[in-house]
N, C-alpha and C positions, 0 to 999 in steps of 0.2 A: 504494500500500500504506500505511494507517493507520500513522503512528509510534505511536498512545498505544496500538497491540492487545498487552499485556503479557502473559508466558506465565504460566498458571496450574494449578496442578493439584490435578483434583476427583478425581482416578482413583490409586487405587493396588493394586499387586498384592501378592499372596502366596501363598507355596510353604503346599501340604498337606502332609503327611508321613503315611505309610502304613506301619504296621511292624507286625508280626505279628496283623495284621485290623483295629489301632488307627488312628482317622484322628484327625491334630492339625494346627493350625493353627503352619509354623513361628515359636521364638518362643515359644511357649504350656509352659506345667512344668504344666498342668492339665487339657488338654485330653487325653478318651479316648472318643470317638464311634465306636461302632459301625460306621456309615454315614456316607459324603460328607454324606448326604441330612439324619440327625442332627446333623450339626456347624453346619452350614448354618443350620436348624431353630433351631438354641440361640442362634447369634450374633442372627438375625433377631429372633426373639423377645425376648430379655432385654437387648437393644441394649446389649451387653457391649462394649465396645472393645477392636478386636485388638491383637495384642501390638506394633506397630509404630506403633499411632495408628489412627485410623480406625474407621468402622463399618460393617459388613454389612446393606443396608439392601434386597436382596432378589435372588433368585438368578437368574442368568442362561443359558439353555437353549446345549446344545454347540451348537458354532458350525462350519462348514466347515475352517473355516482350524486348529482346535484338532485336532491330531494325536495318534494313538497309537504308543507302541514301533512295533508290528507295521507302521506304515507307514512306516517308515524299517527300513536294510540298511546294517549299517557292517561295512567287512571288517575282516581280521585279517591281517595285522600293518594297521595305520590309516592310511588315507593323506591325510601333515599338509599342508595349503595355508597355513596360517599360525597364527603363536601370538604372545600376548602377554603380561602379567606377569598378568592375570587371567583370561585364555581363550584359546581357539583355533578352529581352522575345519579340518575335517577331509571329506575328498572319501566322499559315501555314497551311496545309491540310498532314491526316494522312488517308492513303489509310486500312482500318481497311477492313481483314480480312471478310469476307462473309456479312458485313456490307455498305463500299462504302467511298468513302472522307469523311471526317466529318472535320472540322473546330477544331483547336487544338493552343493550347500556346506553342510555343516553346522558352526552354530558354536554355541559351549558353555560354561559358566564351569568353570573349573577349579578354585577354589576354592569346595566344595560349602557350607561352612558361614559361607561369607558373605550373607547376605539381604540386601542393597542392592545386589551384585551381581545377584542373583535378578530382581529390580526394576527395576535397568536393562534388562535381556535382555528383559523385558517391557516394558519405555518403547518400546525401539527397534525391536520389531515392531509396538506401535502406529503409530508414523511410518511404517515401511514398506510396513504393509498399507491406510495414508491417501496413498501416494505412486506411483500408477502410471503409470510413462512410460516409451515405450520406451528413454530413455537413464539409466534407474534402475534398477538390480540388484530382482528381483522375488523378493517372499517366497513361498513356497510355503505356509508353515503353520509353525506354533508346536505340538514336543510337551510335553505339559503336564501326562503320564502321572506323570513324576517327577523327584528332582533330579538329574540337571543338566536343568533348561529346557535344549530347542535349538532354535534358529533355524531351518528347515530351507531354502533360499535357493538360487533359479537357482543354477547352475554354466554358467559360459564358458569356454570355451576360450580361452587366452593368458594374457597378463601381467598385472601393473600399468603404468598410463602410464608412470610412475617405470623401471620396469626394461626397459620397450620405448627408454625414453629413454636411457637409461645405454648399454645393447650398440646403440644407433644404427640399430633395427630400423623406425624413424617416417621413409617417404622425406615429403621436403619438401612433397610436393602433399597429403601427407594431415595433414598440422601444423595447417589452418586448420579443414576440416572435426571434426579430434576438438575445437578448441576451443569450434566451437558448436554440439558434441553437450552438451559440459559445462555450456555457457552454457546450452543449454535445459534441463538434467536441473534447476540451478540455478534457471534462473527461474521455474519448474515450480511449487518448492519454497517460491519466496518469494508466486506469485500464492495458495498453498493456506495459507499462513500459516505457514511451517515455517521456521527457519533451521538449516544444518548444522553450521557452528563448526568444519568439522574438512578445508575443502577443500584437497587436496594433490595434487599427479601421483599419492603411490601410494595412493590412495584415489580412483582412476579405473582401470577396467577396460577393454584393447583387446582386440579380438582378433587372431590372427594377422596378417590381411592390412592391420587398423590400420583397418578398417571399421564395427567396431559398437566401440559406444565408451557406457558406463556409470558412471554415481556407485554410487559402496558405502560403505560404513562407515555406519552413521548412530548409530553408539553415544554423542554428544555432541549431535546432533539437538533442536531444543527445539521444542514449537509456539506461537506467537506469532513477532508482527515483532523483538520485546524480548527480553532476556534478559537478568537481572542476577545475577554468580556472587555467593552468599555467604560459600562455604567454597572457599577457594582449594585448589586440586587439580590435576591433569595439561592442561593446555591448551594449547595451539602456537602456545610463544609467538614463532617465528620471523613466523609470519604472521599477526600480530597489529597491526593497528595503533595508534599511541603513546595514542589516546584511550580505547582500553579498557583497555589495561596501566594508564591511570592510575583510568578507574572501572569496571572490568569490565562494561560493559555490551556486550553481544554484539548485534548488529542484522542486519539485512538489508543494512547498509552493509559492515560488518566482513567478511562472505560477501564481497561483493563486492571488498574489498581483496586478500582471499585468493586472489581469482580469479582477476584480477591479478597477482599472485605467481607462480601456478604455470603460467601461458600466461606 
């Protein structure tokens, strides 16, 4: 794996806003388009710069994996699989295409008037719908109808590694196999250019019997071998090793310290 492939980004996303037939680019105090199709039309044309940077340099036809409300089913009262200070993951049903409901994770930001939130949720389905391996949590689809972006994401039955470890549910013959389930979802990850930044027990998925065994989380995920933080922020710094704590460089070596750590 190339040291100099350094992460870079040409891609960024943004939230539409739709409110009483008005379509805006979130972000925008000017924007009042008719039509998706309008708004589109304007940025392409007048190579205006959206409100976050960037430019609209020509429109991109719906995609499989782009979802609508109607294909997702969240019940009532909600039922939370997990939550964090900016989102959660909530258990729904994904009406799959010639297939039928299937049982699905969905996760969500929880703070609607944040846009770099927004952003992330869309960084980290890129990674996921670039990363298919049977020991990596599989995206279903991105709904992208409105805000809250949600993730819409396999559901497994079981635990976290973390809390199958804790109540002592991992007998000892299957300890070595979940290790190179994770080693492979990992090296998966590094052969396709990807480093995760974020490997931990609870950020490994078993199942019951401690037989299928998955990486999740990719919400710190970067593409490239490289990764240099600029703006210091939430990162784990338990398993961290001393040379990035001192120049935040995140690598495909640092993954591997981590890996380490949690086997």
């Amino acid at each position: 794996m190339g040291e100099g492939l350094e992460c870079t980004t040409r891609l960024k996303s943004y939230a539409i806003n739709l409110n009483g037939g008005i379509y805006s680019v979130q972000g925008s105090t000017t924007d009042a388009f008719p039509t998706l199709e309008a708004l589109c039309e304007s940025y392409i044309q007048t190579k205006q710069p959206l409100p976050a940077g960037g430019m609209l340099l020509k429109g991109v036809i719906h995609k499989p994996w782009q979802l609508f409300l109607c294909d997702v089913e969240l019940p009532e009262p909600e039922i939370l699989l997990g939550s964090g200070e900016f989102g959660k993951v909530v258990k729904g049903k994904f009406l799959k295409p010639g297939v039928g409901p299937i049982d699905v994770a969905i996760k969500m930001a929880t703070d609607l008037k944040n846009a770099e939130i927004t952003s992330e949720i869309y960084t980290e389905a890129r990674v996921m719908r670039a990363l298919i391996h049977p020991n990596i949590i599989r995206l279903e689809g991105v709904v992208v109808e409105k805000i809250p972006v949600m993730l819409v994401i396999e559901f497994m039955e079981g635990s976290s590694l973390l809390d199958a470890l804790l109540k002592k549910r991992v007998p000892n013959e299957m300890r070595f196999p979940i290790c190179m389930a994770v080693l492979y979802a990992v090296l998966h990850m590094h052969i396709n250019s990807y480093i995760h930044r974020d490997i931990a027990a609870r950020n490994g998925m078993v199942s019951h019997d401690c037989r299928t065994v998955k990486l999740i989380d990719f919400g710190l995920a970067k593409h490239g071998t490289q990764f240099i933080l600029n703006n210091i922020g939430k990162i784990p710094v338990k398993r961290l090793p001393p040379e990035v704590l001192r120049t935040k460089r995140f690598s495909t070596k640092s993954d591997t310290w981590a890996l380490a750590i949690c086997f």
